[in-house]
DSSP file (Angstrom, degrees, kcal/mol; ACC not computed):
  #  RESIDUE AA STRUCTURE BP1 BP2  ACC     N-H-->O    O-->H-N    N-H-->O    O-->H-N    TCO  KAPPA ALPHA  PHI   PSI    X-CA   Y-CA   Z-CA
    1    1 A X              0   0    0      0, 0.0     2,-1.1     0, 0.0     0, 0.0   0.000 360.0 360.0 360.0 129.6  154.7  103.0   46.9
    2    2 A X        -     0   0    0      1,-0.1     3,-0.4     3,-0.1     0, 0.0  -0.578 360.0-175.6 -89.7 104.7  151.4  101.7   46.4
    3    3 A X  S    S+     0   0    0     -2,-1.1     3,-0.2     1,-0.2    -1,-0.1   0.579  75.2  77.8 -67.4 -18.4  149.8  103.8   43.4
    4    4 A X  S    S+     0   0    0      1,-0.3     2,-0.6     2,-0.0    -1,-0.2   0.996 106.2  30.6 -50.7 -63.1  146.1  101.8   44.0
    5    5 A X  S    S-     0   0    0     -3,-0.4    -1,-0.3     3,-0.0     2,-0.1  -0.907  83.5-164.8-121.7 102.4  145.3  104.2   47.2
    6    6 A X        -     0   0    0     -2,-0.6     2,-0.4    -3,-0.2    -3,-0.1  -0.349  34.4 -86.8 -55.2 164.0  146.8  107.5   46.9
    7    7 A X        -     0   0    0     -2,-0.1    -1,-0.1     1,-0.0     0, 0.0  -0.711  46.4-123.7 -41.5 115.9  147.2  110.0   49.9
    8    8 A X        -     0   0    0     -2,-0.4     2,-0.3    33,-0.1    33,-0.0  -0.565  34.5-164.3 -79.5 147.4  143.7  112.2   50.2
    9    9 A X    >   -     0   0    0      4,-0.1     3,-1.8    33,-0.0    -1,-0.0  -0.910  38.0-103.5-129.6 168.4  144.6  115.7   50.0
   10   10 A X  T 3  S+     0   0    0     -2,-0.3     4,-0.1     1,-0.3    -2,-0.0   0.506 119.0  56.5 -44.5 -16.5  142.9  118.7   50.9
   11   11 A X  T 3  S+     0   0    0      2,-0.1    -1,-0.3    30,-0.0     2,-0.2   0.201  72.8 119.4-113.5  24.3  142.4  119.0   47.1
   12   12 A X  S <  S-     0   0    0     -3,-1.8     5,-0.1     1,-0.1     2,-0.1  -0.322  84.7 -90.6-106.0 143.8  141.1  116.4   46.8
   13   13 A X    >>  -     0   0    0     -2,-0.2     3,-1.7     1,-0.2     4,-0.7  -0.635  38.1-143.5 -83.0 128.4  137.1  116.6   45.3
   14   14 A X  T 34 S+     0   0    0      1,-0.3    -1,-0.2     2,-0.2    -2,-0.0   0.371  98.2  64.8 -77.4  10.9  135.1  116.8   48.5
   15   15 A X  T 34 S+     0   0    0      1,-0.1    -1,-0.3    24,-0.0    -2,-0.1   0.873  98.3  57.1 -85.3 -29.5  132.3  114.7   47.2
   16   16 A X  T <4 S+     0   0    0     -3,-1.7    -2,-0.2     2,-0.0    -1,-0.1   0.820  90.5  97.4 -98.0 -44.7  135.2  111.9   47.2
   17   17 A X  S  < S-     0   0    0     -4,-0.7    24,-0.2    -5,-0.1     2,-0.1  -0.017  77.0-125.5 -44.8 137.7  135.8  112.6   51.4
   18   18 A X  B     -A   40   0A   0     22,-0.6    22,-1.9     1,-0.1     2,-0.2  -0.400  29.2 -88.7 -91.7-157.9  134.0  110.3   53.4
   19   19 A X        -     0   0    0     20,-0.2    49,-0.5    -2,-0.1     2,-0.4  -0.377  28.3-150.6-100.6 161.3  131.5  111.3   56.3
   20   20 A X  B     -B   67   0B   0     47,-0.2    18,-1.8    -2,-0.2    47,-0.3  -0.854   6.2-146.8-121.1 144.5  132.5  112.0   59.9
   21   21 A X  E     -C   37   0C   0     45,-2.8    45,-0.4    -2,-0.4    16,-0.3  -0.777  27.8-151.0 -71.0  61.2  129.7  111.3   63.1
   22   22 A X  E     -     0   0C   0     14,-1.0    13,-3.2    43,-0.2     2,-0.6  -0.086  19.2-176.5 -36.5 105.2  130.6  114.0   65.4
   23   23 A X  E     -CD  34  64C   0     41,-5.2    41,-2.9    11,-0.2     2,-0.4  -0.808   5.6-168.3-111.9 146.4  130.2  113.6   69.3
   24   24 A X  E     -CD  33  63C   0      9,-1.4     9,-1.4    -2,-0.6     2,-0.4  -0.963  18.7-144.0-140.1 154.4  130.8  116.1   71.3
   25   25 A X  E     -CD  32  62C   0     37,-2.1    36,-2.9    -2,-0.4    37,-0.9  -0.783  28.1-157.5-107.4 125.2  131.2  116.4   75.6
   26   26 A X    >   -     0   0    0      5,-0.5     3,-1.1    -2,-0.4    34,-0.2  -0.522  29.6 -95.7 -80.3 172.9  129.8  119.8   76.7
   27   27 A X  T 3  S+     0   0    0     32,-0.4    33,-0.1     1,-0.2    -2,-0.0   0.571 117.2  38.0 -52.1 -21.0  130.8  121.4   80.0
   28   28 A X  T 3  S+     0   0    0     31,-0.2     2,-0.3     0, 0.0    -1,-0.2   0.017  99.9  75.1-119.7   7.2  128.2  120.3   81.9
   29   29 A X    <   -     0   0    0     -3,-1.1     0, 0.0     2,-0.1     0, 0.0  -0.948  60.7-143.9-126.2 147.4  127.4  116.8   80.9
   30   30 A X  S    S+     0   0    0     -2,-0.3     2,-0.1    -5,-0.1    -1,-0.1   0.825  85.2  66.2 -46.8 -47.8  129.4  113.3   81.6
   31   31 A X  S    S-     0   0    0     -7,-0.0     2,-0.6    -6,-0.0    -5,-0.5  -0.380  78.8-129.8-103.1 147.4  128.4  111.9   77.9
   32   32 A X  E     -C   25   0C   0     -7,-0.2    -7,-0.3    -2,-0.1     2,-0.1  -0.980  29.7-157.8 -97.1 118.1  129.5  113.1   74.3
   33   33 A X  E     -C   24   0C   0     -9,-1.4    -9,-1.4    -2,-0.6     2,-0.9  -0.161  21.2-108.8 -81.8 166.6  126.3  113.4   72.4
   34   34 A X  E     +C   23   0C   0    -11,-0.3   -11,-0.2     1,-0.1   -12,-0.1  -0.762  33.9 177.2-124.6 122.1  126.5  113.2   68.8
   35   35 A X  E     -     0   0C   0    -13,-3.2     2,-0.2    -2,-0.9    -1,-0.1   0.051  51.3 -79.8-102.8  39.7  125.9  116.5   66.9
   36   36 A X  E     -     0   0C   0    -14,-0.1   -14,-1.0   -15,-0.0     2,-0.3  -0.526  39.2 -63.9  95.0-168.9  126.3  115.5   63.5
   37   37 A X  E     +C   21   0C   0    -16,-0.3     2,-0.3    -2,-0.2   -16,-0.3  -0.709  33.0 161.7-117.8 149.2  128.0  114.6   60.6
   38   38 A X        -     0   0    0    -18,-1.8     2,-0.4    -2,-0.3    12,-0.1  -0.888  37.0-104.2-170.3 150.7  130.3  116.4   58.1
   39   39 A X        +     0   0    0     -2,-0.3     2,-0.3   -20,-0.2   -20,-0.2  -0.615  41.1 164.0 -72.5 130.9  133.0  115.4   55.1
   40   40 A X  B     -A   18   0A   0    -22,-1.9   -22,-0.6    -2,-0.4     3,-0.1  -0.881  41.5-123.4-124.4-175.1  136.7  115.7   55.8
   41   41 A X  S    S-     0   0    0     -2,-0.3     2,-0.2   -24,-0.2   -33,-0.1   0.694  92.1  -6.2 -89.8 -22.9  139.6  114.3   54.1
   42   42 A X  S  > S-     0   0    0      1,-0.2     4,-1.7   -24,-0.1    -1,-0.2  -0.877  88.7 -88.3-162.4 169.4  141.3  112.4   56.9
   43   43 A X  H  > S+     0   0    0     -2,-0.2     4,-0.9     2,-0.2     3,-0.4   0.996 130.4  53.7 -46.7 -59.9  140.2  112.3   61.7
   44   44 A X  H >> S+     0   0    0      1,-0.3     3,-1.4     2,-0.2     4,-1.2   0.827 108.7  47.7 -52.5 -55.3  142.6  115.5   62.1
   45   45 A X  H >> S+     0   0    0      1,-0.3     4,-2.1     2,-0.2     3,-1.3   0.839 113.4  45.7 -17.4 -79.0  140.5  117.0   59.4
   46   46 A X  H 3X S+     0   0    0     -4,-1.7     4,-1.3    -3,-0.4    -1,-0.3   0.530 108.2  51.9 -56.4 -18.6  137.5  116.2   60.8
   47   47 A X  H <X S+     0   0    0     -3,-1.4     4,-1.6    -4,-0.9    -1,-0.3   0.798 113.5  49.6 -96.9 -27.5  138.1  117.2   64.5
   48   48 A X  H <X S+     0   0    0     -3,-1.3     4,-1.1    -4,-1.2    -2,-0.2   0.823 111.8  43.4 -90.9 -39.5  139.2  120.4   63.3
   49   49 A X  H >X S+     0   0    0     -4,-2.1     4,-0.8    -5,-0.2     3,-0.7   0.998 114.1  56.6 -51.5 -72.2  136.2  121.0   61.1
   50   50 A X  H 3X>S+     0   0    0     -4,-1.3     4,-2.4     1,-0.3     5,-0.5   0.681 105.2  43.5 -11.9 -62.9  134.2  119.7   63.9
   51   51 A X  H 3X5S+     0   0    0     -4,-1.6     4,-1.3     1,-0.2    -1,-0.3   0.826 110.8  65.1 -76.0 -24.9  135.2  122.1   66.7
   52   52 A X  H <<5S+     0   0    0     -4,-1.1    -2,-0.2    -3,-0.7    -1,-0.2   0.754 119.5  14.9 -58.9 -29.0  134.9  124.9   63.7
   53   53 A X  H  <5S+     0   0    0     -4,-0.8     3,-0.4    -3,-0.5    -3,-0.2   0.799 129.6  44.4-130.7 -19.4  131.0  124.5   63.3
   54   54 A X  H  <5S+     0   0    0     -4,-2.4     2,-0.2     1,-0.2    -3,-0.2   0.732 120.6  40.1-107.8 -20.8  129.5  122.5   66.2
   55   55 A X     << +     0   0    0     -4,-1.3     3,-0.4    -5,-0.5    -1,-0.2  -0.433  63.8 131.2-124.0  79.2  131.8  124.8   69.3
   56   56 A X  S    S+     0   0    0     -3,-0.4     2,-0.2     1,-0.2    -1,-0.1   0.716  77.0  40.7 -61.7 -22.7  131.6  128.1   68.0
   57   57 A X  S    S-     0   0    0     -3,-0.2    -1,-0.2     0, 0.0    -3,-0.0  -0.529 121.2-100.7-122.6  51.9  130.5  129.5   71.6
   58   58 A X  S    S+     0   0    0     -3,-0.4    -3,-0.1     1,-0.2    -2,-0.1   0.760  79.1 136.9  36.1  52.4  132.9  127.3   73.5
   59   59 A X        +     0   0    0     -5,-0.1   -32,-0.4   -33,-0.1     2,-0.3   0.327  50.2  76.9-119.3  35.6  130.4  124.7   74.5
   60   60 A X        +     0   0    0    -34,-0.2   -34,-0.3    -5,-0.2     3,-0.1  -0.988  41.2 168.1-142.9 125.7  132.4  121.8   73.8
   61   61 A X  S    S+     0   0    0    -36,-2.9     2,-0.3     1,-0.4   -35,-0.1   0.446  77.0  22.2-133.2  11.7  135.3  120.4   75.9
   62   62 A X  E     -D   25   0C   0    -37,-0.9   -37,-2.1     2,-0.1    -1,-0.4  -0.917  69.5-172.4-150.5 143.9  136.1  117.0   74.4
   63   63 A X  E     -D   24   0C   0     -2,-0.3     2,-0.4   -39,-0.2   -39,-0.2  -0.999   1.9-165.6-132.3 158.2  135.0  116.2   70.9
   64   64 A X  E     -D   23   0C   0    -41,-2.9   -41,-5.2    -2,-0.4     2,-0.3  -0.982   3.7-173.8-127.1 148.1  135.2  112.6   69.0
   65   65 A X        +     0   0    0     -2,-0.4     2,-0.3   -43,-0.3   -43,-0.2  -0.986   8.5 167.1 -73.6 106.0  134.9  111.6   65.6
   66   66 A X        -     0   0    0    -45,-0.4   -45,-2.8    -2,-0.3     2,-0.1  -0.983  39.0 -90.5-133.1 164.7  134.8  108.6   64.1
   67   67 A X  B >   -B   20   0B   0     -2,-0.3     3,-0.9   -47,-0.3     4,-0.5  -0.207  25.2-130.8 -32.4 136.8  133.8  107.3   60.2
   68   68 A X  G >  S+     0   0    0    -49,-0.5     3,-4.7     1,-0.3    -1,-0.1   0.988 105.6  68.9 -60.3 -68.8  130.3  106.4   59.4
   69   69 A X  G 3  S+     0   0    0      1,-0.3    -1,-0.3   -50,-0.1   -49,-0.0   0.495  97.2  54.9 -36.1 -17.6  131.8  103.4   58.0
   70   70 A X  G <  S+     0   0    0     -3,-0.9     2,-0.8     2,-0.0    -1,-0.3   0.676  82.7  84.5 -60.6 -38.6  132.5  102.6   60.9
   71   71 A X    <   -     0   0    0     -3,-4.7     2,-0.7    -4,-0.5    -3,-0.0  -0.534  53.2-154.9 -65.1 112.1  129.5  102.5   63.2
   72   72 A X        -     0   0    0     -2,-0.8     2,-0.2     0, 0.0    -2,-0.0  -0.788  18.3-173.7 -93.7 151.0  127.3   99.5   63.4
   73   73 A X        -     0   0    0     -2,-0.7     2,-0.1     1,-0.0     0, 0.0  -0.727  26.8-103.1-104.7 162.1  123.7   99.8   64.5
   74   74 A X        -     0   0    0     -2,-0.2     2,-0.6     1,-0.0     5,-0.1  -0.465  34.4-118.4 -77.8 178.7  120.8   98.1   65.3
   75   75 A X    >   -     0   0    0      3,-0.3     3,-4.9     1,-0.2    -1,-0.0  -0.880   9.3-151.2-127.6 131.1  117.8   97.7   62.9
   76   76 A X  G >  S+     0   0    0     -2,-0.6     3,-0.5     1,-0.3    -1,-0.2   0.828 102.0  69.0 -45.6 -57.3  114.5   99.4   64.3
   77   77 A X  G 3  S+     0   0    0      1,-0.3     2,-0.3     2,-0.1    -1,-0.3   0.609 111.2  29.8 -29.6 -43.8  112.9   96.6   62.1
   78   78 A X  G <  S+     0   0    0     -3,-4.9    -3,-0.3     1,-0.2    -1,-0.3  -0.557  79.1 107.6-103.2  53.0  114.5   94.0   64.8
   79   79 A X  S <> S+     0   0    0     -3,-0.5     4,-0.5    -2,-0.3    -1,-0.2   0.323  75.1  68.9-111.8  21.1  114.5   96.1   68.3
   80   80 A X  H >>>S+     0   0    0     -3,-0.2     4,-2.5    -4,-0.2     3,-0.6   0.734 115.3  29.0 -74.3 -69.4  111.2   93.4   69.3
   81   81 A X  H 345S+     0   0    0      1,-0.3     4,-0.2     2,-0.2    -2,-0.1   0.749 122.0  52.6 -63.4 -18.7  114.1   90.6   69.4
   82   82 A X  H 345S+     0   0    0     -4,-0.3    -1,-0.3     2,-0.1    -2,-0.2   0.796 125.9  15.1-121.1 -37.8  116.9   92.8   70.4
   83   83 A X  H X<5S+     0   0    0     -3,-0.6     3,-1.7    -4,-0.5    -2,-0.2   0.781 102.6  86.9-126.8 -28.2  115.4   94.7   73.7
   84   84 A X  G ><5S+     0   0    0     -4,-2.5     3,-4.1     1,-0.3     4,-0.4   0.817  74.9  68.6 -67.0 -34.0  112.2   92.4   74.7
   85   85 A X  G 3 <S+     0   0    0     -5,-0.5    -1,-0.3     1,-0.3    -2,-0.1   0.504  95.2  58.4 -68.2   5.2  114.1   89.9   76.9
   86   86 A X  G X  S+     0   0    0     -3,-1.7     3,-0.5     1,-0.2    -1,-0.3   0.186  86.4  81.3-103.6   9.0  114.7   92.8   79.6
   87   87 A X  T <  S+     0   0    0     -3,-4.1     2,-0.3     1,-0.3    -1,-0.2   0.699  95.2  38.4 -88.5 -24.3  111.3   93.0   79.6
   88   88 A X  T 3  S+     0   0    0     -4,-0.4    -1,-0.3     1,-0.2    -2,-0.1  -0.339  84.4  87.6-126.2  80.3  111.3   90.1   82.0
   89   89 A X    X   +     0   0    0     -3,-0.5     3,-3.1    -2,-0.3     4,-0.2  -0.591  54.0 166.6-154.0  49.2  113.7   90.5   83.9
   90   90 A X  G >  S+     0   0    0      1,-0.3     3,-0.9     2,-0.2     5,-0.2   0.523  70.9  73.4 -60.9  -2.0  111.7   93.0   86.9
   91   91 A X  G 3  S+     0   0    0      1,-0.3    -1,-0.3     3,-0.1     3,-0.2   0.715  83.7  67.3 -80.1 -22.7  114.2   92.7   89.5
   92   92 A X  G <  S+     0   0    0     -3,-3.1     2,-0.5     1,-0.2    -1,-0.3   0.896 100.0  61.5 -65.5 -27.9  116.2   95.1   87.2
   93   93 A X  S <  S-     0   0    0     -3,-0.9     2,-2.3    -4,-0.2     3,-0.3  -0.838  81.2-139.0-135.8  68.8  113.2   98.0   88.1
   94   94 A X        +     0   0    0     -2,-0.5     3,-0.4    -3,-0.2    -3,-0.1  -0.175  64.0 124.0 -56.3  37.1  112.8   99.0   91.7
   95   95 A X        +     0   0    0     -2,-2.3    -1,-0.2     1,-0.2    -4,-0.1   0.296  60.9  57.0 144.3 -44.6  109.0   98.9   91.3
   96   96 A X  S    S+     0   0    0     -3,-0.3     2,-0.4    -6,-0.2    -1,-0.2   0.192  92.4  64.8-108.4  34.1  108.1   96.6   93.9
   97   97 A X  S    S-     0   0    0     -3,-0.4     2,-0.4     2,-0.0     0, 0.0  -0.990  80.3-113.8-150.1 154.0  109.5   98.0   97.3
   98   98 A X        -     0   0    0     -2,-0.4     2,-0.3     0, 0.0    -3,-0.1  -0.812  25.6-142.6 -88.8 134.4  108.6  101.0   98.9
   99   99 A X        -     0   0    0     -2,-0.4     2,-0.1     4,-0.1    -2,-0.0  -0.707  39.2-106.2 -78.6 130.0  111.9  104.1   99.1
  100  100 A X    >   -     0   0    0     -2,-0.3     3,-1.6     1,-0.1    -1,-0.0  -0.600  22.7-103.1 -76.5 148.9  111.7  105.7  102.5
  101  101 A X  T 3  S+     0   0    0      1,-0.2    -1,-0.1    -2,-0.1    -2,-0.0   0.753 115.3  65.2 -13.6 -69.8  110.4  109.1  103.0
  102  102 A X  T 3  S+     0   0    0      2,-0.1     2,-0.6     3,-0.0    -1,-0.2   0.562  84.5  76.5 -30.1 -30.6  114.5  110.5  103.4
  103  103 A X    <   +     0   0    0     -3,-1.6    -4,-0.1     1,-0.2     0, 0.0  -0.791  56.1 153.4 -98.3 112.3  115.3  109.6   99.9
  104  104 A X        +     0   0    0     -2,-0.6    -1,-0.2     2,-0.1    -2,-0.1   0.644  65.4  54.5-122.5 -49.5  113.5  112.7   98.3
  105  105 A X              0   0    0      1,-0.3    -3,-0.0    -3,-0.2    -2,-0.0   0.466 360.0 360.0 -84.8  17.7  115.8  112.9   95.0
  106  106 A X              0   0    0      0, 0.0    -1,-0.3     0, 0.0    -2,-0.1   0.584 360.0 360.0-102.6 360.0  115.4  109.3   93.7
């Protein structure tokens, strides 16, 4: 038994828990948004917490979690180099052709 890394327990001093990202799928959307963050002790933890404070009023019907430590990002400093090069790329942008009249919701 490796004595280095215990087991976290629930009693465990919550300053010591890491952070959760919480996303969560309403009823009415496609996408999981992310509605915050919160410490748990282990994922179950954290999905359970999760559904406890962000769908109190049932407005939640899938939720994910993952570790902070996990996520990478970009850095706003660099989003010039990271997004510009779709800037010339206009074919992506329907821009230059006329939609006929019939097509009312695009």
């Amino acid at each position: 038994m490796n004595t280095n890394n215990p087991p976290k327990t629930e009693n465990q001093n919550k300053a010591e828990w890491p952070i959760f990202e919480v996303f969560v799928r309403s009823k009415n959307g496609l996408e999981h948004r992310h509605f915050g963050s919160l410490h748990a002790a282990d994922a179950q933890m954290a999905i359970e917490n999760a559904r406890d404070v962000y769908t109190r009023r049932q407005e939640g019907v899938s939720i994910w979690v993952v570790e902070s430590k996990n996520i990478t990002a970009t850095n706003p400093e660099q989003a010039g180099e990271l997004f510009e090069p779709a800037e010339d790329k206009v074919y992506r942008h329907p821009t230059f052709y006329e939609l006929p009249i019939e097509l009312k919701h695009i």
